[in-house]
matplotlib code that plots the C-alpha trace (Angstrom):
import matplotlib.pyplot as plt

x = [0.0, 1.1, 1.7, 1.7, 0.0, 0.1, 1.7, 4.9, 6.1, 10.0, 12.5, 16.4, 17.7, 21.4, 21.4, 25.0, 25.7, 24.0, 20.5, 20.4, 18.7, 16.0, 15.2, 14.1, 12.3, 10.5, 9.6, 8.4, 5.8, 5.0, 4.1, 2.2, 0.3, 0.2, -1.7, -4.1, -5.4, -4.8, -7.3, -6.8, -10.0, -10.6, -8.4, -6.6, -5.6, -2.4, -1.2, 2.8, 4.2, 8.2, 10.8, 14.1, 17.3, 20.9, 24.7, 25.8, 28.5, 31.8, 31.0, 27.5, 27.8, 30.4, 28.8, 32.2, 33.1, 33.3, 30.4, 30.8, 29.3, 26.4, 22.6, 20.3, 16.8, 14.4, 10.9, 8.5, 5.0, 2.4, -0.9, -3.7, -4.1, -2.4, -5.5, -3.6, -1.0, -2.5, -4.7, -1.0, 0.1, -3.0, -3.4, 0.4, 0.0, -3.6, -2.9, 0.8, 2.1, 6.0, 5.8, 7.4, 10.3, 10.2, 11.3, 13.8, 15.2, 15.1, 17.3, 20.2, 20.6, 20.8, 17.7, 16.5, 12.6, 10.3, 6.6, 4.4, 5.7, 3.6, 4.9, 5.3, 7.2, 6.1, 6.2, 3.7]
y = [0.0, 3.1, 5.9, 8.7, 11.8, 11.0, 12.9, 11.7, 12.5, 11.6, 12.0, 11.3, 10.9, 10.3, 9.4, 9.5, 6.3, 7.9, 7.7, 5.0, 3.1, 6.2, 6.5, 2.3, 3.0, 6.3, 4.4, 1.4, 3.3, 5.6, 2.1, 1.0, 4.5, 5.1, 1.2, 2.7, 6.1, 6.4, 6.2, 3.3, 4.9, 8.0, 11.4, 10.8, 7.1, 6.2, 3.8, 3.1, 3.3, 2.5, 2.4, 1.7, 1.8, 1.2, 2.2, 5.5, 5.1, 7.4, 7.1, 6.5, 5.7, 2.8, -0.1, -1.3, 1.9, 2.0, 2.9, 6.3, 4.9, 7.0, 5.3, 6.6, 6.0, 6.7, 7.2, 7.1, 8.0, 7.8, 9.1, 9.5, 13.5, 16.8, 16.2, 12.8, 14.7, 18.0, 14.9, 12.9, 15.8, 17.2, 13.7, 13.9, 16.9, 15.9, 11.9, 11.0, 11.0, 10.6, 13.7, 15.7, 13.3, 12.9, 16.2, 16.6, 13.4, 15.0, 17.9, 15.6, 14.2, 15.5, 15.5, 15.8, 16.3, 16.9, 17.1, 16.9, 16.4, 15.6, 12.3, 12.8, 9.6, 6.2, 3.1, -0.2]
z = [0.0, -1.2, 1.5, -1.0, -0.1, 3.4, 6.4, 7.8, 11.2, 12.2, 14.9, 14.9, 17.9, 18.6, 22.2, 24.1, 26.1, 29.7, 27.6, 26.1, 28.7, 29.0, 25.3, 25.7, 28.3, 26.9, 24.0, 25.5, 26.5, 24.1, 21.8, 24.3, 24.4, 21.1, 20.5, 23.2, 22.4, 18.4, 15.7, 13.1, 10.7, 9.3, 8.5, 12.3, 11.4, 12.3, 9.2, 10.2, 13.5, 13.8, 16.4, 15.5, 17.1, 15.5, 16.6, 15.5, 13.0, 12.6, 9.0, 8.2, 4.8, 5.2, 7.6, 8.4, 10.2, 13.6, 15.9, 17.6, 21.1, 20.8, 19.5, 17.2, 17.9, 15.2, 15.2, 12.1, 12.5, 8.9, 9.4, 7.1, 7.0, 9.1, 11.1, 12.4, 13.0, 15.2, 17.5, 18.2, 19.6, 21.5, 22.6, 23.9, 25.8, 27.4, 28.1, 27.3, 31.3, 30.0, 27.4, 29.8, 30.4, 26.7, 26.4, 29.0, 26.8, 23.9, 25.3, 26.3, 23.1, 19.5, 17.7, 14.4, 13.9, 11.5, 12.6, 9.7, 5.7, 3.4, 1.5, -2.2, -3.3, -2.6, -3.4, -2.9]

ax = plt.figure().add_subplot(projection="3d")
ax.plot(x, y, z, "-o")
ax.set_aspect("equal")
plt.show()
């Protein structure tokens, strides 16, 4: 199924060694509270959810480099509309008891995010 035309939310997160531990955890439960509270129908549906979590390379475009010590965590979010989008993060703000520690997270570690692109290339 093609996601094209969609909305596409993402974080990067290169998490230093001391966070590691606290990004697992924080996401942990944000699955767990996102397969709770989000819509799976309409123009809110949540279509993809994805967590992964690799080793930062030095050089991240040779796979035999070696790893920096630091972990990227990355997040990737596909919902049906902006609509899905603006509810995620009302819904964080209202219900989400670790958005807060979320945040502080977020500040210890480097972070990349975009909150809401629209995808234009896509494929199945």
């Amino acid at each position: 199924m093609s996601h094209k035309g969609n909305v596409q939310l993402i974080f990067i997160v290169v998490a230093p060694p001391d966070q590691v531990a606290e990004g697992d955890r924080i996401f942990e439960h944000h699955a767990a509270w996102m397969a709770e509270t989000h819509h799976r129908e309409g123009d809110k549906a949540l279509l993809v959810y994805d967590v992964s979590r690799v080793a930062e390379l030095s050089n991240p475009l040779d796979a035999s480099s070696a790893p920096t010590g630091n972990t990227c965590f990355i997040l990737m979010e596909v919902y049906e509309s902006e609509a899905g989008v603006a509810d995620h993060f009302q819904q964080a703000g209202d219900s989400w008891t670790e958005f807060s520690n979320f945040q502080n997270w977020l500040g210890s570690c480097q972070a990349t995010i975009v909150t809401s692109a629209p995808i234009v290339h896509a494929l199945w």
